[in-house]
N, C-alpha and C positions, 0 to 999 in steps of 0.2 A: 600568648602571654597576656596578663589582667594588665592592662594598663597603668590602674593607680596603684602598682606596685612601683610604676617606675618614677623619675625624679627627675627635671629638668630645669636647670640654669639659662636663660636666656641672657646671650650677651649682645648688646649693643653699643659701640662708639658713637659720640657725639661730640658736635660743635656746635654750637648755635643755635640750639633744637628747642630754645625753650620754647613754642608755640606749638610745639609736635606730643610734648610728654605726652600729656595728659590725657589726649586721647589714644597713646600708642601703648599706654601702661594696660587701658580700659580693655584695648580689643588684644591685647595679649593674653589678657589673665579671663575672656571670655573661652579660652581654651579649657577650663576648667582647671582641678589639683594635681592635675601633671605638672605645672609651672610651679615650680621651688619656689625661685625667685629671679628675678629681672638685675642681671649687673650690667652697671653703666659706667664705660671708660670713657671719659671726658678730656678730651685735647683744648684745653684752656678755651672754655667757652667763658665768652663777656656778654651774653647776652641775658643771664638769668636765668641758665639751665639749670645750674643748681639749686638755685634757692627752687625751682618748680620741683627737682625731685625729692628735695629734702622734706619740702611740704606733702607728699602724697606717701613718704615712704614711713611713717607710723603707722597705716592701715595697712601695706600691701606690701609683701617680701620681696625689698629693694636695698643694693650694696651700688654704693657710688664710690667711685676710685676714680681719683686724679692720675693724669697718663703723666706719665714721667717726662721730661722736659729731653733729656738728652736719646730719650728712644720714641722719636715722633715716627707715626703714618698707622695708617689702617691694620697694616701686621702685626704691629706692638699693640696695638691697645685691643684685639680680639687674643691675643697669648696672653696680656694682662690680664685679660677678663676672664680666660679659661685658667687661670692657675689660682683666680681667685674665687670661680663657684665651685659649690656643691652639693650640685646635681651629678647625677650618674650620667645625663647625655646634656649635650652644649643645642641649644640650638639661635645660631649667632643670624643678627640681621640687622639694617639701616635705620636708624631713628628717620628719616624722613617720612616714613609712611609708605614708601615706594614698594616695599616687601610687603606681599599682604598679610597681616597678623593671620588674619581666617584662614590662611593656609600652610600655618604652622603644622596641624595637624597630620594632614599631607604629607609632611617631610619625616614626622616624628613614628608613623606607623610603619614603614618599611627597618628603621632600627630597632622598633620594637618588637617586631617578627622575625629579628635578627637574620632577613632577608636580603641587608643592606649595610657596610661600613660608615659608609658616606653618605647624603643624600643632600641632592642639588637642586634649589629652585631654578629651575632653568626659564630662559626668556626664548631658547632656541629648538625646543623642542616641539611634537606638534600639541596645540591647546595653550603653548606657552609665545607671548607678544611682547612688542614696548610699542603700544597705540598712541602715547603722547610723542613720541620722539619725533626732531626732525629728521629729515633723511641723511645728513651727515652725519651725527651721533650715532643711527642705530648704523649705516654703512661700515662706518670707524671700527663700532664695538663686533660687528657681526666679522669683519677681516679681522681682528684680534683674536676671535675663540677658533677662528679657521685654523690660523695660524698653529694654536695651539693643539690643537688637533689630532694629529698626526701621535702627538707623543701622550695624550690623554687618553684620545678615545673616547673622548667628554664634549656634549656642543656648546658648553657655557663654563667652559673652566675659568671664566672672569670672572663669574656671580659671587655676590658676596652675602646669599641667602641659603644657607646650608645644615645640616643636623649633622652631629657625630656622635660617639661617645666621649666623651671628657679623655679617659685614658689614655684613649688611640692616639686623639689631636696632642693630646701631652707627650704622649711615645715618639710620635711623628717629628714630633719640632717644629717644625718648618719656620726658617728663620724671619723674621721679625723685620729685616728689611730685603724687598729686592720684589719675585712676581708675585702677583695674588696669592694669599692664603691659600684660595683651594687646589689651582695649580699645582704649588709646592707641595700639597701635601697628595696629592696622586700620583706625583711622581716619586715621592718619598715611598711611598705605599704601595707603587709599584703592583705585580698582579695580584699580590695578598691582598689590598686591600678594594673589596668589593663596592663599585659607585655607583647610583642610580640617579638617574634626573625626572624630576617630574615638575611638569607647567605650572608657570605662574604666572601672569600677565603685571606686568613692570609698568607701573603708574608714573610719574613725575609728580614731584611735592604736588599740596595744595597751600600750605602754610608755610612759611620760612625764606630765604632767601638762596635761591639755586646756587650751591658750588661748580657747577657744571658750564663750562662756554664749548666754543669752537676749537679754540686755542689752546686751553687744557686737556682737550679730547685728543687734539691731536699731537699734542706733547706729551701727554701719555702713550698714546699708541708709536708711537716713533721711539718712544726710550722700551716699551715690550718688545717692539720688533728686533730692536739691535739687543738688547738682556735677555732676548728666547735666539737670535741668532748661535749668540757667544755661550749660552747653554748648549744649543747643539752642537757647537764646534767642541767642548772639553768634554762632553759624552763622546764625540768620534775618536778624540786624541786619547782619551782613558781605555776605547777598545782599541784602537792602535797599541796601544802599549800594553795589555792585556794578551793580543796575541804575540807580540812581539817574545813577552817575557815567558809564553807559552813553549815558543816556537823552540827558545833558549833550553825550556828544562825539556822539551821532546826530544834536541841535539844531544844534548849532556849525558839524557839516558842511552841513547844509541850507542855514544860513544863507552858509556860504563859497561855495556855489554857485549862492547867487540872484543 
């Protein structure tokens, strides 16, 4: 399929990003007229994010949307972001710079060959790293996609660097608060929906001020463990009762035909 047939919205949330724009607008749009345009969900940044995107966005196809106040976290403002472009395919990543812009392309060519539903920059696969990390952080995050694992199939179902098409993620849902985006929407997606991961090597800012500690990592990974726990346990209790109501109409019929 020709490429510049197709059409892509890039979304990114931001906080505090104003020293990131301007050159993350730059190495976006060096992907060439695949890129629509760039939507930016903003979770009440005080630092002058705004007024940087507002400044660049007369030249270059940019939509800035304020994250709604009563639906905060990284879930809502990529569903905000996807129900507000249009592009035919999403393809969402971190204003820090961490995701590498240059390997957008990467992501966007297995959807375009309609090869791929989903497509994951992954940090865990092989060619794919996090070379800045301490060893606690990448330890953390790497027992988090383990974890998840099992019911993905995916070795970075964390990553928050990923291509869709618009429709899917919209059909998908995948609720707005609770595990990662892409998590939710594999399991939503189930075995219809086709996932591929391909390497990316995971930078750490060079500009801005790290959201990222010890303490956050690991109060993150403690609240996933126990919300994929209690996931697994109401998947067990739903086939429990699946057979259960099975078992009931397999009696029923026996008995209608004695």
């Amino acid at each position: 399929m020709d490429p510049r047939s197709k059409s892509v919205s890039v979304v990114v949330p931001t906080r505090n990003e104003a020293e990131n724009i301007a050159k993350l607008v730059t190495e976006i749009l060096a992907n060439g007229d695949v890129i629509r345009q760039i939507v930016f969900v903003d979770g009440a940044s005080t630092d002058g994010t705004r007024a940087v995107i507002d400044s660049i966005a007369g030249a270059v196809p940019i939509r800035f949307i304020e994250q709604e106040r009563d639906k905060p976290g990284l879930a809502a403002a990529i569903m905000a972001g996807a129900r507000a472009a249009d592009g035919e395919f999403l393809l969402v990543m971190d204003a820090d710079l961490s995701h590498p812009p240059q390997g957008i392309i990467n992501l966007l060519g297995p959807l375009f060959a309609d090869t791929a539903d989903m497509v994951i920059g992954s940090r865990y696969v092989d060619g794919g790293s996090t070379p800045d990390w301490p060893l606690w952080r990448r330890s953390l995050s790497r027992a988090g996609a383990a974890i998840a694992y099992p019911l993905t199939h995916v070795h970075d179902s964390m990553s928050g660097f990923f291509g869709i098409r618009r429709s899917r993620l919209l059909d998908l849902a995948p609720p707005a608060v609770g595990f990662k985006i892409v998590f939710e929407a594999i399991i939503r997606g189930g075995a219809a929906l086709r996932v591929r991961e391909v390497p990316i090597v995971f930078r750490d800012r060079v500009r801005g001020r790290s959201k990222m500690s010890f303490g956050i990592a690991l109060r993150f990974f403690i609240r996933w463990s126990i919300g994929l726990s209690r996931y697994v346990a109401q998947r067990l209790v739903g086939h429990r009762e699946d057979r259960q109501v099975q078992a009931a109409d397999n009696t029923d019929r026996g008995h209608a035909n004695q």
